[in-house]
MIRO-450071 format. One record per residue (C-alpha): x, y negated, z; residue number from 1. Coordinates in Angstrom, 1 decimal, always signed. Each point is the difference from the previous one (the first is absolute). Example, Ala and Ser with C-alpha at 12.3 -4.5 7.8 and 13.67 -1.06 7.14 Angstrom:
2
east,north,up,seq
+12.3,+4.5,+7.8,1 $
+1.4,-3.4,-0.7,2 $
This chain:
235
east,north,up,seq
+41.1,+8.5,+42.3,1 $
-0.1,-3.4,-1.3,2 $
+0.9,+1.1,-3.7,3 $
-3.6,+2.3,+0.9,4 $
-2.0,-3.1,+1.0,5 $
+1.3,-2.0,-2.7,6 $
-1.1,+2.6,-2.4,7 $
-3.4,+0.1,+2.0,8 $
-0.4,-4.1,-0.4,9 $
+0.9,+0.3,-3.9,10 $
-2.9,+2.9,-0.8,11 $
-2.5,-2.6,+2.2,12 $
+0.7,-2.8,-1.8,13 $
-0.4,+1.9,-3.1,14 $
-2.8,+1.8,+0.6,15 $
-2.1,-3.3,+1.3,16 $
+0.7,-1.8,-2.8,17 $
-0.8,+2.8,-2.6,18 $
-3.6,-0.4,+2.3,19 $
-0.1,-4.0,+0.0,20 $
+0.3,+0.4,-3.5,21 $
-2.6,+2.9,-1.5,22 $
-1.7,+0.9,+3.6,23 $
-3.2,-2.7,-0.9,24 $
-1.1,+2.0,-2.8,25 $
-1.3,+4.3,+0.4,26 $
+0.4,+1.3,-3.3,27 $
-2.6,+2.5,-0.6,28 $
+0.4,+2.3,-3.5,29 $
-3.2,-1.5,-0.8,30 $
+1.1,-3.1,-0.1,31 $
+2.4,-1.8,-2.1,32 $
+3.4,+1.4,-0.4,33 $
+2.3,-2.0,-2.5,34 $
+3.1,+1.0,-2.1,35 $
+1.9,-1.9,+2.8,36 $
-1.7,+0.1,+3.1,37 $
-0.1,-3.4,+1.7,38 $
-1.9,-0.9,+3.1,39 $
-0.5,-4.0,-1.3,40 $
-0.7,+1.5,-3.4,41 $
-3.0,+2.1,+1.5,42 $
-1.0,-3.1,+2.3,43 $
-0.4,-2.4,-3.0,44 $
-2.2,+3.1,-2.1,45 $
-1.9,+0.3,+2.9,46 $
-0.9,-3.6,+1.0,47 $
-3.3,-1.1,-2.0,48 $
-4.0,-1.2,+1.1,49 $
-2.0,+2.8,+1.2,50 $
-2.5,+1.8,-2.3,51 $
-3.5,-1.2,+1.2,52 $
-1.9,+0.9,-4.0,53 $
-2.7,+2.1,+1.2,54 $
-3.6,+0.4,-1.4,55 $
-2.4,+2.4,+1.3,56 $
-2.6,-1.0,-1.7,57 $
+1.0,+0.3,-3.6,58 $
-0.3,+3.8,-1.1,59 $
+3.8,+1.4,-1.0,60 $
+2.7,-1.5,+0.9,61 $
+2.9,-3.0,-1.4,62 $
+3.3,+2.3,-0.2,63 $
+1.2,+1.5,-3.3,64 $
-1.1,+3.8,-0.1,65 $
+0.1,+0.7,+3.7,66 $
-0.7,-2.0,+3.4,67 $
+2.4,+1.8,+1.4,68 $
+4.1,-0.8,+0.6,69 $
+1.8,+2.0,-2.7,70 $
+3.7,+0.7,+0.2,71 $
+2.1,-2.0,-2.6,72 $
+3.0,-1.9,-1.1,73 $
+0.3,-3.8,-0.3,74 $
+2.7,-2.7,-0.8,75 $
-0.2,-3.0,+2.6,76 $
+2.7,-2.9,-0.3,77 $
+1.9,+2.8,-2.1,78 $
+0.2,+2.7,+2.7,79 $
-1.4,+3.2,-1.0,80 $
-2.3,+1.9,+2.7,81 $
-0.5,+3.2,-0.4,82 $
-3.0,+2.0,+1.6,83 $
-1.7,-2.9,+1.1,84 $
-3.8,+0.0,+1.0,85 $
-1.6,-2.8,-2.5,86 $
-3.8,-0.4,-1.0,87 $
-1.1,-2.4,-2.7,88 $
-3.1,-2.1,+0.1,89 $
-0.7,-1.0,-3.2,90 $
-2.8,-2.5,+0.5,91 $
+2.0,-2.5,+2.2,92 $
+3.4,+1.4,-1.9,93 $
+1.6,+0.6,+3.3,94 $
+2.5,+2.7,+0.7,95 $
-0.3,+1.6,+3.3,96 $
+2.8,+2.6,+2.3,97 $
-1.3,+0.7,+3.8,98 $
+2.4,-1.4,+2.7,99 $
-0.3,+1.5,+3.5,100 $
+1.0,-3.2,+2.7,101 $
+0.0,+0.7,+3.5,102 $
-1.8,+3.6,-0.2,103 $
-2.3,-1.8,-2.5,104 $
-0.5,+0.7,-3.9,105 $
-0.4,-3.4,-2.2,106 $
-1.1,-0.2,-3.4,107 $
+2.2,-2.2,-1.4,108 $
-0.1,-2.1,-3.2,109 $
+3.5,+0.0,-1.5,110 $
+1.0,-3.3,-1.6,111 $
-0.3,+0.5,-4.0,112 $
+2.3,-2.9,-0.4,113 $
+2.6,+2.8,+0.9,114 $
-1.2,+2.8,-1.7,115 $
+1.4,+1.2,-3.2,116 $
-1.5,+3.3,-0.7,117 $
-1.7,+2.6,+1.7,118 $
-1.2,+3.9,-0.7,119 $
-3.0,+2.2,+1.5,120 $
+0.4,+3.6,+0.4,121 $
+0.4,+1.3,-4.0,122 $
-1.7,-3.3,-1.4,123 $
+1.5,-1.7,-2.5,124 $
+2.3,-3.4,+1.4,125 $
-1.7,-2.9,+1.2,126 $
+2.4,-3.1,-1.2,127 $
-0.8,-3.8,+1.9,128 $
+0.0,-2.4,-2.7,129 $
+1.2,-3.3,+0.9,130 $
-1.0,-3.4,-1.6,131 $
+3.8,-0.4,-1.9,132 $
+0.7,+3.9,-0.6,133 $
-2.1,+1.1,-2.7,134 $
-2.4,-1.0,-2.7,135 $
-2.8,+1.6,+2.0,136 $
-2.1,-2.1,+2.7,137 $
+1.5,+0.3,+3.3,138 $
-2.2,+2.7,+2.1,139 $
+1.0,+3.8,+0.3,140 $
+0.1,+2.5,-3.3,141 $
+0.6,+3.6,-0.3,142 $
+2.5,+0.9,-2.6,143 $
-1.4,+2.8,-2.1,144 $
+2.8,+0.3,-3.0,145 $
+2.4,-1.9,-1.4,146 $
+2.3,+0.7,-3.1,147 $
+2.5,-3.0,-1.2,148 $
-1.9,-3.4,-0.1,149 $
-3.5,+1.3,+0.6,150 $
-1.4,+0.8,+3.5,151 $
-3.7,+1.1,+0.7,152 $
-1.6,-1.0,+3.6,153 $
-2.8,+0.6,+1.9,154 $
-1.6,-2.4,+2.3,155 $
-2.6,+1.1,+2.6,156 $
-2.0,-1.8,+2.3,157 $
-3.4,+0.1,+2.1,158 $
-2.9,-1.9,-0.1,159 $
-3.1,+0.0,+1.8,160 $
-3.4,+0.8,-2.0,161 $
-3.1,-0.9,+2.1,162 $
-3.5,+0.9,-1.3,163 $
-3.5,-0.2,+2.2,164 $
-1.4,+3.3,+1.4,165 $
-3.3,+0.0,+2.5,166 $
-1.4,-3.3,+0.3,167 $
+2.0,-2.0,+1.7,168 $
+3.3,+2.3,+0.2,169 $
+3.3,-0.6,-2.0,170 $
+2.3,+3.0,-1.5,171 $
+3.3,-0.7,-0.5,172 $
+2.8,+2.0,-1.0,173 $
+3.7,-0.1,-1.2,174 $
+0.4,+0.3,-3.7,175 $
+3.3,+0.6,-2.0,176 $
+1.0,-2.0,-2.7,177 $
+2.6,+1.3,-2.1,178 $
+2.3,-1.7,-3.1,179 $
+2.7,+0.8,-2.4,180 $
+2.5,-2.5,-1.1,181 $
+2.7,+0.5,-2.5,182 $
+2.8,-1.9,-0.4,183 $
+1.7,-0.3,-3.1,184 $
+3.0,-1.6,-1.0,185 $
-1.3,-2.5,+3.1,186 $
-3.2,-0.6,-0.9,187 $
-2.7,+1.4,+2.4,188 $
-3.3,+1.3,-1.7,189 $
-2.7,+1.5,+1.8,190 $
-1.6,+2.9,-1.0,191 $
-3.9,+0.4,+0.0,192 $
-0.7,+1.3,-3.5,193 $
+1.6,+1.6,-2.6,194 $
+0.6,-3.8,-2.2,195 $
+2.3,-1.2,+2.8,196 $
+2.3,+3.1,-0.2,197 $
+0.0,-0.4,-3.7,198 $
+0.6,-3.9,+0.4,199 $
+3.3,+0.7,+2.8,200 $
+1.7,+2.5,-3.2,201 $
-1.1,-2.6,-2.8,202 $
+3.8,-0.3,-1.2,203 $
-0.1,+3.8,+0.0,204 $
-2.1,+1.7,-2.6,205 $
+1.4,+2.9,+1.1,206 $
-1.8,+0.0,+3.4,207 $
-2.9,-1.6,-1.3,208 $
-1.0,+2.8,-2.5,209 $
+1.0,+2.5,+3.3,210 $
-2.6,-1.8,+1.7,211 $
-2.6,-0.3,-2.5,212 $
+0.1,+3.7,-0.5,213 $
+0.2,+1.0,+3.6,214 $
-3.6,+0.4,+1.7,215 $
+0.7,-1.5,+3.1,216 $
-3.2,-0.6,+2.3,217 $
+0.7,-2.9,+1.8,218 $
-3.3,-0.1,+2.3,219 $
+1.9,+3.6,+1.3,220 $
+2.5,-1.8,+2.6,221 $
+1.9,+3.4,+0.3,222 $
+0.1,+0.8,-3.6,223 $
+1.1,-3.8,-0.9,224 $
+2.9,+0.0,+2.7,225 $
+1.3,+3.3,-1.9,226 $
-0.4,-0.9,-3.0,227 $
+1.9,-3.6,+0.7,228 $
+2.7,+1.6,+2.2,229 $
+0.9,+2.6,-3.5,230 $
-0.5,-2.9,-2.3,231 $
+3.0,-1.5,+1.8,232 $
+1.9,+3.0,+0.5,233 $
-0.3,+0.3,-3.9,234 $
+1.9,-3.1,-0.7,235 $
């Protein structure tokens, strides 16, 4: 009998210590689920400011494609999440993941300092660009292609257009600004018209003559992202 109760007293201590330890945090399959799950892990991803970004009286909305959570994949501090709820505004640059605190959902912001990269659905990466990691401004890039020492990005953001309707009334809506950086050999050119793609290969007659007899419209934002993203696959 006391071998039995000594047996019992080992299993309790285990088992409230395996709660003290992981029993603050519910894990949801929504919610993040790391490579190595760890309950101060998910506390630090989780902790951030509330989301309070909202503006119902600009027409559209401030989130890249969709105002809605998407499920995706991010590197934080490192850790890889997997299947993680993230939005993206892209007018404040702020990335988002819903936290649900006593029977509550958050928005929270998560801290960019600690992001590395993240993805959305199918979309191509989104890489955090620090001040001392990269020739590129710090802000957050999309990497379309890379092949040896060139790399072609995509930057997107919001901005608010406002133009006067009925006397005395003020429309204002979201509009998306979109630009295409190339870096090559570590020097950054952005790309608004055909000279400046001609001006990033000018040690390479090669590519230069390429793009001279390619008829790339660059006004076409869908055409020009294709046409960049084969130019460096080319290489």
């Amino acid at each position: 009998m006391k071998g039995f109760y000594r047996i019992y007293l080992i299993l309790t201590f285990t088992i409230c210590l395996y709660t003290s330890s992981f029993g603050q945090i519910k894990l949801n399959s929504r919610y993040p689920t790391a490579e190595i799950i760890d309950a101060v892990r998910l506390q630090q991803f989780h902790q951030g400011l509330e989301y309070q970004y909202f503006y119902p009286n600009i027409k559209g909305h401030q989130y890249f494609k969709k105002a809605l959570y998407t499920t995706g994949t991010i590197s934080f501090d490192g850790v890889i999440y997997h299947e993680v709820l993230l939005n993206y505004d892209i007018l404040n640059e702020l990335v988002l993941t819903p936290v649900v605190r006593e029977g509550l959902t958050e928005n929270i912001i998560l801290d960019q300092a600690r992001i590395d990269w993240f993805g959305l659905e199918d979309l191509p990466i989104f890489l955090n660009i620090k001040s001392d990691s990269s020739s590129l401004s710090p802000g957050i890039y999309q990497l379309l292609a890379k092949q040896d020492n060139v790399a072609l990005y995509r930057h997107t953001k919001k901005e608010v257009s406002a133009n006067l309707g009925r006397p005395g009334e003020l429309l204002e809506k979201f509009v998306e600004v979109v630009s295409y950086l190339l870096d090559v050999d570590g020097s950054v050119h952005p790309i608004k018209k055909r000279k400046d793609l001609e001006q990033a290969f000018v040690h390479r007659p090669e590519v230069t003559q390429y793009i001279k007899d390619s008829k790339i419209r660059f006004k076409n934002r869908q055409e020009l992202s294709r046409a960049l993203i084969d130019l460096v696959n080319q290489l």
